[in-house]
C-alpha positions in Angstrom: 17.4 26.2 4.5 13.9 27.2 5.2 13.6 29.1 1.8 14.7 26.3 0.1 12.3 24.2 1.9 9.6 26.5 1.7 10.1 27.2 -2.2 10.5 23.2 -2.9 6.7 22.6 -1.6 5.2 25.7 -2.7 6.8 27.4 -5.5 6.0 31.1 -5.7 3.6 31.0 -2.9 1.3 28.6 -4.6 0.0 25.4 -2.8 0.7 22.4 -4.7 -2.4 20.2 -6.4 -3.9 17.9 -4.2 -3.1 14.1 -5.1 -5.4 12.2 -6.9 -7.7 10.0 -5.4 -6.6 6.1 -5.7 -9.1 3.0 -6.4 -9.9 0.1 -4.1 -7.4 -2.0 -6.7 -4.5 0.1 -6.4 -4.7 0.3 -3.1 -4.9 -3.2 -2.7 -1.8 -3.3 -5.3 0.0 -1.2 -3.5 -0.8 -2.9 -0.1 0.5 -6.3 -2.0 3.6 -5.1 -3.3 4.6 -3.5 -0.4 3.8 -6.8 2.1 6.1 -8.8 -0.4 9.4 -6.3 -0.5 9.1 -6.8 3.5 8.6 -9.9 3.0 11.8 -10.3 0.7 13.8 -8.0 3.0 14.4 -11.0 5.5 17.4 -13.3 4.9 16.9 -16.7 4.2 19.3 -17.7 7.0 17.1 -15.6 9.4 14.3 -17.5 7.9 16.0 -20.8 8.6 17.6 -19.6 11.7 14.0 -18.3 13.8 11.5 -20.3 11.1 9.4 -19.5 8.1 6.3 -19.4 9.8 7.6 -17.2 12.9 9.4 -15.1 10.4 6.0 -14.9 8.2 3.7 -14.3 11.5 6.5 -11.4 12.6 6.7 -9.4 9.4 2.5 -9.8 8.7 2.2 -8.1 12.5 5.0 -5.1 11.4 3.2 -4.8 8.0 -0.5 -4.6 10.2 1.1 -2.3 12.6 2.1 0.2 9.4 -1.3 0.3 8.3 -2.5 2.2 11.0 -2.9 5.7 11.1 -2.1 6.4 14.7 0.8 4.8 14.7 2.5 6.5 11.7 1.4 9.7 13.2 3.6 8.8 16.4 6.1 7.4 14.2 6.1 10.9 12.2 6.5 12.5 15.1 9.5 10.9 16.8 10.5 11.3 13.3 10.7 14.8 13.5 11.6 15.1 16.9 14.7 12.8 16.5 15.6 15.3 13.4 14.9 18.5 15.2 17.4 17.6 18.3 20.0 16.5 15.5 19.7 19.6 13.6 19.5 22.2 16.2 21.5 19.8 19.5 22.0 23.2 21.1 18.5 23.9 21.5 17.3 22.9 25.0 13.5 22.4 24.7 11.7 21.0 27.6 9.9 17.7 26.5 7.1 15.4 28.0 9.7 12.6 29.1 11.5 15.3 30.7 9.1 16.6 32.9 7.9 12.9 33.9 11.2 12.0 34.8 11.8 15.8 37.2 
């Protein structure tokens, strides 16, 4: 699983090309696009259930909270935690949360 992995992201040892730098505007498109699918992602009975304007304040704050880089960090990594105890449950590896809690 690890080969597989490892020959997926770097094929015969060789690191792939960085990504190309995007522009302000597709940024900004991007940014746009993706603030109106999670927009759209909310039923219209939810909408008419809890409000438009709560519903519009509450996905705006989700869609701010995404945007920042520390946050999708911590997100990564409980991620990848989460994965890691799924993948390997036998594995008994001494965590933060467990020593605050001793």
């Amino acid at each position: 699983m690890i080969t597989l992995f490892k020959d997926s992201f770097w094929p015969n040892g060789v690191w792939a090309d960085p990504s190309p730098v995007r522009g302000a505007a597709a940024v900004s498109l991007t940014k746009f696009m993706g603030h109106t699918k999670l927009q759209g992602m909310i039923s219209d009975e939810l909408r008419n259930i809890i409000g438009k304007d709560t519903v519009r304040e509450g996905v705006d704050m989700v869609f701010r909270m995404y945007q920042t880089k520390q946050f999708n960090r911590l997100l990564f990594y409980k991620m990848l935690e989460t994965f890691i105890e799924a993948t390997f449950p036998d594995n008994k590896i001494k965590t933060d949360s467990d020593t605050a809690a001793n």
